[in-house]
N, C-alpha and C positions, 0 to 999 in steps of 0.2 A: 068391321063394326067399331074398333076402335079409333079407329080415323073419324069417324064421326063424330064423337063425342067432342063437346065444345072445351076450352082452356077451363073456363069455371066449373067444368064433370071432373074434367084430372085435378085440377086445385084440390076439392072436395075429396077426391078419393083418395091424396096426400093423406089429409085429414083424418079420414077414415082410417087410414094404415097407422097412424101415429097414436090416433087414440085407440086403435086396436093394440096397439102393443102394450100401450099403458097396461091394460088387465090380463094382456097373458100369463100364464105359467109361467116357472123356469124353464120346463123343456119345453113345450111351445114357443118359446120364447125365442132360446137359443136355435132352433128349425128355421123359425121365421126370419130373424137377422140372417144367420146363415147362406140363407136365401137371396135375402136383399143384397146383400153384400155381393154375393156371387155374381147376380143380375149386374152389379153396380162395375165390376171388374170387368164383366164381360162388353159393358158397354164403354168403359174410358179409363180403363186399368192405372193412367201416370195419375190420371187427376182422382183417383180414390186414394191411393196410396199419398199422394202430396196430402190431400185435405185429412186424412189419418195422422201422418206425421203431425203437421200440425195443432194438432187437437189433441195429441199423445197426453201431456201436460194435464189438458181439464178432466183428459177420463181419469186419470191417474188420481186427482185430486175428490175427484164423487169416489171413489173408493176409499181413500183415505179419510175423508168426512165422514162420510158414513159409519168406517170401521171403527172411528174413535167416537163419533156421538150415539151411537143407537146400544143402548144398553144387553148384556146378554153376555154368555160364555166367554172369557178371555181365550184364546189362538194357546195363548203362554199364561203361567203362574203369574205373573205377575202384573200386578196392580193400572198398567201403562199401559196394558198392553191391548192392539182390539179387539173386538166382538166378532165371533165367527158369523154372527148374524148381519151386525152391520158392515162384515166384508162382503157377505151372501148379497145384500140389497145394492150394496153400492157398486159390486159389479154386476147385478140386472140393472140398475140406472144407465151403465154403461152403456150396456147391452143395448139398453130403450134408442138411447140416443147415436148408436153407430147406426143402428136398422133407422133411425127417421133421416139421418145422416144419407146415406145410401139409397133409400126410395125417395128424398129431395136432388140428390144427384140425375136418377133415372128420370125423373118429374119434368126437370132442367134440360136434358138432351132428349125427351119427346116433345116438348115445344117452343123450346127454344125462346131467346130473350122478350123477343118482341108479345109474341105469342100468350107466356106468362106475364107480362105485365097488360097484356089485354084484359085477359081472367081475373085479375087480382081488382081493376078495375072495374069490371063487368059486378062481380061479387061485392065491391064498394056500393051499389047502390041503395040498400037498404038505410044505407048511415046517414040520407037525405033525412030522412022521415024524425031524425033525432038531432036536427038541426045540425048537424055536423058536414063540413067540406067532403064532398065523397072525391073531388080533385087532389087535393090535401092531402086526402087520408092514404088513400093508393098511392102517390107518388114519392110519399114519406118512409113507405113500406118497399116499393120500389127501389129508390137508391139505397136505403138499406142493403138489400138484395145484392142489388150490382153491386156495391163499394164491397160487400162481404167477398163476394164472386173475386171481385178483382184482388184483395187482399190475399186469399189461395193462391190464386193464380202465378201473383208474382211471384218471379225468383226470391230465393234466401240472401238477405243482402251482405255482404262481404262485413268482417266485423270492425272495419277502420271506415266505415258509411253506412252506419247504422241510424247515425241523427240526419244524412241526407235521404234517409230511405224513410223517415217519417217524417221528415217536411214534405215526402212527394218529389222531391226533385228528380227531373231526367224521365219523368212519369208522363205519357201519352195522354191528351186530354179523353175524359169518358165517352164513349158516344151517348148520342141524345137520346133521350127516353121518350117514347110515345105511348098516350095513352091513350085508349079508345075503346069506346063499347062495343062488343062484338054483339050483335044478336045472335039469339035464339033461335031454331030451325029443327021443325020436325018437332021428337019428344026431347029433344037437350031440356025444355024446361022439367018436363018430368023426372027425367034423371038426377035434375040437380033436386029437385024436392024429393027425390027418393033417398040422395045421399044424406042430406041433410036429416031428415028422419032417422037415418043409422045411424048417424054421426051421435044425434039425441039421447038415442036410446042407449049407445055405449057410456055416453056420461052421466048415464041417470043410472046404470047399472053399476058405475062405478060409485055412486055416491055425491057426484057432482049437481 
């Protein structure tokens, strides 16, 4: 059954996962990454672990925001020091963003390049109706995507070709991006107006 489902059903239920975590609980919370992550190792273990590294830095940093801007009990006596609440929220921020981390990883190895940028594509069409490039607008989103993709992927560059390593130099050209409308078959359109619906209804429960 899930082999059936079109690029823009799994896009959508990205989505769904992302804005689902937004309103979870703590412990809910920590289950559900848990999970993701597990699913995410089981599936390409170097490249979770590489895109973790990586990003070690920014989760580090929403903890730290958090624990010195959000008001509440000091950790310590003194004055400087942070908020056991805003360490509490800035590591579920964390938390949010490994689990969306993690189910875009699994997202990326069930369809693979082409495939997601079909979807992404496909999902571009409503942005006709608001006078807006729907060619434009996906494929702007798309190298996004890849150039992110590829940034992971490289090696860590040596620290005496550090400024060769962001000129690009010695860098393989991208392969080409296609983009294309995939139709709809069967109920894929149902599906996506069903996710779309839960999608709604989470952001209107949230407040949004």
């Amino acid at each position: 059954m899930l082999s059936r489902l079109h690029p823009a059903n799994w896009i959508l239920c990205w989505l769904l996962v992302a804005c689902w975590l937004h309103v979870l609980q703590p412990t809910p919370l920590v289950v559900s990454v848990s999970l993701l992550i597990l699913l995410a190792l089981y599936g390409d273990r170097r490249r979770w672990w590489r895109t973790l590294k990586r990003l070690r830095f920014l989760l580090f940093a929403l903890v730290v925001v958090y624990g010195w801007s959000t008001p509440g009990m000091h950790v310590m006596a003194q004055s400087w020091a942070p908020s056991e609440e805003g360490l509490l929220l800035g590591a579920l921020q964390a938390l949010r963003l490994m689990g969306m981390l993690a189910s875009l990883q699994l997202l990326m190895a069930i369809l693979g390049r082409d495939r997601l940028f079909g979807g992404l594509y496909t999902l571009a069409a409503p942005l006709a109706l608001f006078g807006l490039s729907r060619q434009r607008c996906a494929l702007r989103l798309a190298l996004t995507m890849d150039f992110a993709e590829a940034l992971l992927a490289a090696p860590r560059p040596a620290r005496d070709a550090w400024r060769a390593w962001l000129d690009g130099a010695g860098e393989e050209a991208p392969a080409p991006i296609r983009l294309s409308s995939l139709p709809f078959v069967g109920g894929q359109r149902w599906c996506c107006a069903v996710l779309l619906g839960a999608i709604g209804l989470i952001l209107m429960g949230a407040g949004y």
